[in-house]
C-alpha positions in Angstrom: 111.2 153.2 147.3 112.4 155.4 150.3 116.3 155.7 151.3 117.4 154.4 154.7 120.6 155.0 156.4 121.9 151.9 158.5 124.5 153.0 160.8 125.9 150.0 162.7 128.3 149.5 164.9 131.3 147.3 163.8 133.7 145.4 165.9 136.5 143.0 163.7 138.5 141.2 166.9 140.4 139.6 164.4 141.7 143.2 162.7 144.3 143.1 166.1 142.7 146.7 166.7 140.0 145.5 168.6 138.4 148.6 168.3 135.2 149.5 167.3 133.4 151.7 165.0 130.6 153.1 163.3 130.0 152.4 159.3 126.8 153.9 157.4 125.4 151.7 155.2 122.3 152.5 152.6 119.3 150.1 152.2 116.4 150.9 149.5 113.6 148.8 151.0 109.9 149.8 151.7 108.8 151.3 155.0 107.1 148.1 155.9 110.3 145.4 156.0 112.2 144.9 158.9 115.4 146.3 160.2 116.4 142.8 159.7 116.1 143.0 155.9 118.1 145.9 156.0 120.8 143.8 157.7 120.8 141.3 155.2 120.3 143.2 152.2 124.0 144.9 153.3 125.4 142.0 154.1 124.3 140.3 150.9 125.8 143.3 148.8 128.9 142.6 150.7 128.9 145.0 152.7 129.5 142.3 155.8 128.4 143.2 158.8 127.4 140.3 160.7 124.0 139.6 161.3 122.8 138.9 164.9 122.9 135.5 165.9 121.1 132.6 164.1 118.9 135.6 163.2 116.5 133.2 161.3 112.8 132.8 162.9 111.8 136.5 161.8 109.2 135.7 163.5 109.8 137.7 167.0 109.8 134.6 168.9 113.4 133.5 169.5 115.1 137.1 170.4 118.3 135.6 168.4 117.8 138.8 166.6 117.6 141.2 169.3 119.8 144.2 168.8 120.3 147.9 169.9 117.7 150.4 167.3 117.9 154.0 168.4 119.6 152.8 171.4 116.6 150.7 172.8 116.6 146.7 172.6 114.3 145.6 170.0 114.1 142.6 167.7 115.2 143.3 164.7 112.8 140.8 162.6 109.5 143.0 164.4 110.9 146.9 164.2 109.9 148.5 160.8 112.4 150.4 158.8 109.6 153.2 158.5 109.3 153.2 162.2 112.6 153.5 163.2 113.4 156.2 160.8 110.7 158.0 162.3 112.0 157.6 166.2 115.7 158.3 165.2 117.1 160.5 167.2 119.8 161.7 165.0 118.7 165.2 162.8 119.4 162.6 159.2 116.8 159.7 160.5 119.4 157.4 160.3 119.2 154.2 162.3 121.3 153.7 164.3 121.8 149.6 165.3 123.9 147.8 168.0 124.9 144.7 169.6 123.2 144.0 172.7 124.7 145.3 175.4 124.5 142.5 178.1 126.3 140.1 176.5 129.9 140.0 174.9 130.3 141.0 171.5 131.9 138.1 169.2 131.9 140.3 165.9 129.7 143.4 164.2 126.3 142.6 165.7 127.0 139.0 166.5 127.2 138.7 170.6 128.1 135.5 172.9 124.2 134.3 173.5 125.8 131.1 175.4 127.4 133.0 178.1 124.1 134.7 179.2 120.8 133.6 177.7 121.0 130.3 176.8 122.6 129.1 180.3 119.7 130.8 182.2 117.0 129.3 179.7 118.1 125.7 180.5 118.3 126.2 184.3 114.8 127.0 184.2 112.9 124.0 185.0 109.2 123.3 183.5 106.0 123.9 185.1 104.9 120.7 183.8 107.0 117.6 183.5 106.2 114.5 182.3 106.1 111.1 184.0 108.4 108.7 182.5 109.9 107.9 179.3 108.7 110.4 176.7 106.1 109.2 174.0 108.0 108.8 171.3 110.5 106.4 173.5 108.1 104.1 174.3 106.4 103.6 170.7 109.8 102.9 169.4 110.4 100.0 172.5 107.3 98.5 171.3 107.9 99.0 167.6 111.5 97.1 168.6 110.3 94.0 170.7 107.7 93.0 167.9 
C-alpha cells in the first residue's frame, strides 16, 4: 500500500496563540480512497485534526466536506488520494489540505458553515411550492378526527 503525506493546516483557538500552522501527517491507504479517509484515518490514530464539518455524506452531495487540496476547493469525500498526490505541487507529492477560505475557521479544518452557506441556502426560495398544508399534515388530521 503506497505512502501519503497529509499536510494540513492547524488552527487551536483555544491554545491562546491563535496562530496557525502546518503539521504532516502519514496515511497508508490505497490510491483509490478519498482524501477524506486520509482525514479520518489521522484523526482516528489520534492524531486530531478536525475533520470538516459534519463531513458524513461522502457522497459529494452536501459540500460539508469541502476543503482546500493543492490549494484548489474540492470535496474531500470525491478527490482521490492517488490523484492528489499526483497534482501536488510540492517536489515530495505531499497533499497539501486547508480550510475553506470563505468562511471563518472554528478549528483545524472545521470552518463557520452558518455564517455563509447555510444562511444563503435558506433564503433561497423553491421553484416549486406546494399549496397548503403538506401531505403528511393532512393524513395525520384525518387519522386524528376518526
Amino acid at each position: 500500500m503506497p505512502d501519503y503525506t497529509l499536510r494540513i493546516r492547524r488552527f487551536d483557538p483555544e491554545s491562546g496563540k491563535g496562530r496557525r500552522f502546518w503539521q504532516d501527517f502519514k496515511v497508508d491507504l490505497e490510491p483509490e480512497r478519498s482524501v477524506l479517509d486520509g482525514i479520518l484515518q489521522v484523526k482516528g490514530r489520534g492524531g486530531r485534526p478536525r475533520s470538516p464539518s459534519a463531513a458524513r455524506a461522502r457522497a459529494a452531495i452536501c459540500g460539508s466536506c469541502g476543503v482546500r487540496i493543492n490549494g484548489k476547493s474540492s470535496l474531500a469525500c470525491n478527490t482521490k488520494l492517488g490523484t492528489a498526490s499526483e497534482l501536488s505541487q510540492r517536489d515530495d507529492g505531499s497533499i497539501v489540505v486547508e480550510p475553506m477560505g470563505n468562511m471563518p475557521v472554528i478549528k483545524d479544518l472545521v470552518v463557520d458553515m452558518d455564517a455563509v452557506h447555510w444562511k444563503k441556502v435558506q433564503r433561497v426560495t423553491p421553484w416549486l411550492l406546494p399549496e397548503g398544508d403538506p401531505p403528511g399534515a393532512r393524513v395525520r388530521r384525518r387519522a386524528a378526527s376518526r
